[in-house]
N, C-alpha and C positions, 0 to 999 in steps of 0.2 A: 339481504342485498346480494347480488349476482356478482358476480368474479367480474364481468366487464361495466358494472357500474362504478365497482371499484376503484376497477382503471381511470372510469372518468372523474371520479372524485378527485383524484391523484392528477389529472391536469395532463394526464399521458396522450400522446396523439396514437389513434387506435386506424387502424386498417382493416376491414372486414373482408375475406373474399368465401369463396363456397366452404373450399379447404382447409384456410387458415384464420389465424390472427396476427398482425404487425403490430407491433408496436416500439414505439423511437422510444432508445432507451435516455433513463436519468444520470445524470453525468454530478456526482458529488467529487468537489475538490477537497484532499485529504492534506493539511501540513503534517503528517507522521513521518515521511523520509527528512523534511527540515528538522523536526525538532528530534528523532536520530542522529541525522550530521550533528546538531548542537552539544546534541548529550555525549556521542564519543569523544568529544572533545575534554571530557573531564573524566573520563576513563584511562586510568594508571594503565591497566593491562592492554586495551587498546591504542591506545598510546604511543604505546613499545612495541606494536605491531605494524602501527601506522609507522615507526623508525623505520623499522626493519624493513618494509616495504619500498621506503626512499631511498633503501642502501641496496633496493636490491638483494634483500636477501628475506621475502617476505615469505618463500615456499606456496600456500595454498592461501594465502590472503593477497588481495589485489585491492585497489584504491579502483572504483568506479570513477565515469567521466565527472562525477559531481563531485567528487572525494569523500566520498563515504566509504568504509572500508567492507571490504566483503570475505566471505570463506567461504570457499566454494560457489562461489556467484550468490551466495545469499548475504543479505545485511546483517552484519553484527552489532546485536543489540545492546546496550550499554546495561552494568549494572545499577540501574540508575528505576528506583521504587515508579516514579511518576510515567517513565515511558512504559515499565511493562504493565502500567493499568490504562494506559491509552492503545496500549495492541489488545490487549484483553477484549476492551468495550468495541474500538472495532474492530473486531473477528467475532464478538459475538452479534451482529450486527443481520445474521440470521441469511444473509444474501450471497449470489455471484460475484464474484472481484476478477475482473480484468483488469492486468496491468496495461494502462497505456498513456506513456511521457507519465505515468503516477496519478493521471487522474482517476477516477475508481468509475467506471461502467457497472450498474445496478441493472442487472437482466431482473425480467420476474418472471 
């Protein structure tokens, strides 16, 4: 089977022109930043960060508009066994990830 049967298998809307190929990408919705925000919430260590943060004295950690806390504009992942085997499985997930508002844009 050919690379653009594929596509059509897949339900993907396809554009053909001499040069290229278009195709609208698949938009999967991810709950991993919710159930992040959930799981810092039971982190001792983030915890005491997200303090320090309210008092204003958080240095290189910030509360995001959602209140997740961050370091260096990245999420701090809790130590919590069940989220880091949900970033595991998706990152291994083999694809492109654009971030946008958190929903996950699948290029292929």
């Amino acid at each position: 089977m050919n690379l653009l049967e594929k596509f059509r298998d897949m339900n993907l809307s396809i554009s053909l022109s001499h040069d290229r190929i278009e195709l609208n990408p698949i938009q999967v919705i991810s709950d991993l930043k919710r159930e992040i925000k959930e799981a810092q919430t039971n982190d001792e260590f983030l915890q005491k960060k997200k303090k320090l943060v309210k008092q204003k004295n958080g240095g290189i950690f910030v509360m995001d508009r959602e209140g997740i806390l961050n370091f260096r504009n990245r999420i701090c992942v809790p130590n919590d066994d069940r989220i880091k085997k949900m970033i595991i499985i998706f990152l291994s997930l083999n694809v492109t990830i654009f971030q946008s508002n958190w929903n996950l844009q699948i290029t292929l």
